[in-house]
N, C-alpha and C positions, 0 to 999 in steps of 0.2 A: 482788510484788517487794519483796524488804527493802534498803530502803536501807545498812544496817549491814553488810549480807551483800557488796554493790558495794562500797562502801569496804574492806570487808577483803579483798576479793579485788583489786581494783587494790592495794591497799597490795604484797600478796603477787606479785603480777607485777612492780610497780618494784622490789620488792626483788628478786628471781629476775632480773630481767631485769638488773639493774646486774653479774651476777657474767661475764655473755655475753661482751661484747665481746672479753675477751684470749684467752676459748678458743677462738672465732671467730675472730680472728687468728690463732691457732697454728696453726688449721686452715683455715686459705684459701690451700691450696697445690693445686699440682697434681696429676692422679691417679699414683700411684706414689709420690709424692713424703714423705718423711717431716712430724711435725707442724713446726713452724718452732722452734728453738734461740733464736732471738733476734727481736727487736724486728724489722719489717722496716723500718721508718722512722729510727733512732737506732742500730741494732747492738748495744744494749744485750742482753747474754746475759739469759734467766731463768732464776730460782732453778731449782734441782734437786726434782723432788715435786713436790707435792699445792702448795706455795710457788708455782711457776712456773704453777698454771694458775686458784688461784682469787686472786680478783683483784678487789675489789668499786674503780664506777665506770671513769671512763674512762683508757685509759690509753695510753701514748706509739705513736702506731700503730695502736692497738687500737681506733679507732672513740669516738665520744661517748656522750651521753643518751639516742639514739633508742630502745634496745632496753627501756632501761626505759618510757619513756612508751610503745612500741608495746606491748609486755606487761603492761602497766600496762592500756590500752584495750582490748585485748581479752580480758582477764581481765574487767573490767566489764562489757562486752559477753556476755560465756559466763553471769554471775553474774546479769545483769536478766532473759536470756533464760530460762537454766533453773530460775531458783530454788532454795531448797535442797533441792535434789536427789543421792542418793550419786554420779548418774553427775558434777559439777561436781569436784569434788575430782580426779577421776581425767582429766578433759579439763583444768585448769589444773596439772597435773604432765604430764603429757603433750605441753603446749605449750612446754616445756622445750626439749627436744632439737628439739622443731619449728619454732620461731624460731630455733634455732642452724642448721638447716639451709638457711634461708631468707638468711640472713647470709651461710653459705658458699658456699649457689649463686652470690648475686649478686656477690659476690667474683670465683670462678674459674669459673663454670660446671660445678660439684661437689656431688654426693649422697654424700656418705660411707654407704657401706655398715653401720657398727657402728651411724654415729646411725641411721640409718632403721630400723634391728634396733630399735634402744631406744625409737624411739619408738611403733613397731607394739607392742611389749611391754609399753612402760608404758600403756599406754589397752588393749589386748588383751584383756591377765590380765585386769584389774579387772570389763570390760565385760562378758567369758565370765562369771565368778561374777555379777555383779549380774542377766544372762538368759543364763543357760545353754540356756534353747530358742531362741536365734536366732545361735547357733553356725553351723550349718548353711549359713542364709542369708548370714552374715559371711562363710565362706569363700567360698561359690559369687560373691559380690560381688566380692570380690577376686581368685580366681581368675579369673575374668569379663574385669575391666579389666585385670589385669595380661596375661593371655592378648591381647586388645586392641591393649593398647598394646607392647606386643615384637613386632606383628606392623607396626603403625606404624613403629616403630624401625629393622627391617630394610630396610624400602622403601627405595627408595635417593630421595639425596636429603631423606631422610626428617629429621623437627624437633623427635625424643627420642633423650635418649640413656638406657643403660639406668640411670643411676640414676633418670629420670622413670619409669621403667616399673616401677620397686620400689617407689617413693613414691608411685602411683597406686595399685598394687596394695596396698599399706599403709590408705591413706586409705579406699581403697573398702571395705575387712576392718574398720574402724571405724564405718564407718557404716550399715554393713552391720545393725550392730547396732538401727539406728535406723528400715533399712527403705529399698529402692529409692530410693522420691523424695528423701532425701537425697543419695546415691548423684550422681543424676544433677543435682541443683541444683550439686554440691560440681564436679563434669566439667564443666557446662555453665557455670560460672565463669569457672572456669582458663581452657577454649577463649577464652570470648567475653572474658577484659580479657586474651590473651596476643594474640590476632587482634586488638583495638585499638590494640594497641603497637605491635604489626608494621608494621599500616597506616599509623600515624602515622609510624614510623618511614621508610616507604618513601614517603610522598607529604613530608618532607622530607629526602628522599636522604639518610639517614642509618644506614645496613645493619648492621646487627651483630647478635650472636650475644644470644639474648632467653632469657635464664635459666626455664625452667616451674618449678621448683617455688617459687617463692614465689607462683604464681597459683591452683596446688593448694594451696597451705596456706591462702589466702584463701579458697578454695573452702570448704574443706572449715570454716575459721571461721563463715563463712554458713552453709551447710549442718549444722552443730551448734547454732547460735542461731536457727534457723527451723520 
């Protein structure tokens, strides 16, 4: 492990991560709902363009420091694990629109469709060219748990909704490339820290609606550093 190599990639996640926050704001709305025109906290309108969405540090509404020091650490965390390795470059772009999505859910209970596109894409492509022979497996993996979990989702009663079932089926098609037992360490995550919230949740009477994908994106963080 190079030290040099941690450092610049934490450096590379606070900075990636400080531009998060207002786009993740504009996009913590409801499904149908367009991205937000203004501020939701001050009603301040934002600029028109590429102006109104980048946005470096925190901003009015828009959340604080977290996203940087969270991307910040597990940027370090990807860099100690894999070393300099081609697949590192393509897992800490990729964790881009992945923390953005993790922001969103926990906001409104939302997968946006275009980010989970982006984010299957940006780690994908890259993955495919660097083994192009475990193609094959990456799909079957994905198809696998997405098949799975849409069949969870319909049950009634049921505790996915279908953007969990595109970003499991994403994640599994990543890791796919890595080989079952990540596959399943990155699932048996999610399950076991979303089933501890629950619990906790329910032995102090406190019932609400318990976001899954930032538990697959934790997963699936384990699952890539292991």
């Amino acid at each position: 492990m190079s030290s040099q190599l941690v450092i610049l990639s934490m450096l590379f996640g606070a900075a990636a991560g400080a531009f998060l926050p207002r786009i993740a704001h504009r996009l913590t709305v409801p499904f149908g709902t367009p991205a937000r025109s203004a501020c939701g906290r001050c009603g301040r309108a934002y600029p028109a363009g590429a102006a109104g969405w980048i946005h470096a540090g925190p901003a009015c509404g828009a959340g604080g420091h977290w996203p940087s020091v969270t991307f910040a650490l597990a940027a370090g965390v990807l860099a100690a694990a894999l070393g300099p390795v081609p697949q590192l470059p393509v897992h800490l772009l990729a964790a881009i629109p992945g923390l953005l999505l993790a922001m969103i859910d926990l906001g409104c209970l939302r997968l946006p469709d275009r980010l989970v596109g982006m984010f299957a894409l940006a780690g994908g492509i890259p993955l495919a060219l660097l083994a192009p022979d475990r193609i094959v497996p990456a799909l079957a993996a994905g198809l696998l748990v997405g098949a799975a979990y849409l069949a969870i989702a319909l049950l009634p009663g049921h505790g996915l909704g279908l953007g969990d079932v595109k970003l499991g089926a994403a994640l599994a098609f990543l890791l796919g490339f890595a080989g079952w037992p990540a596959v399943a360490v990155c699932l048996g995550t999610a399950h076991l820290l979303n089933g501890s919230i629950a619990a906790w949740l329910l032995v102090t009477r406190k019932g609400r609606p318990i976001p899954f994908g930032p538990a697959l994106l934790v997963g699936f963080l384990l699952a890539t550093a292991t």
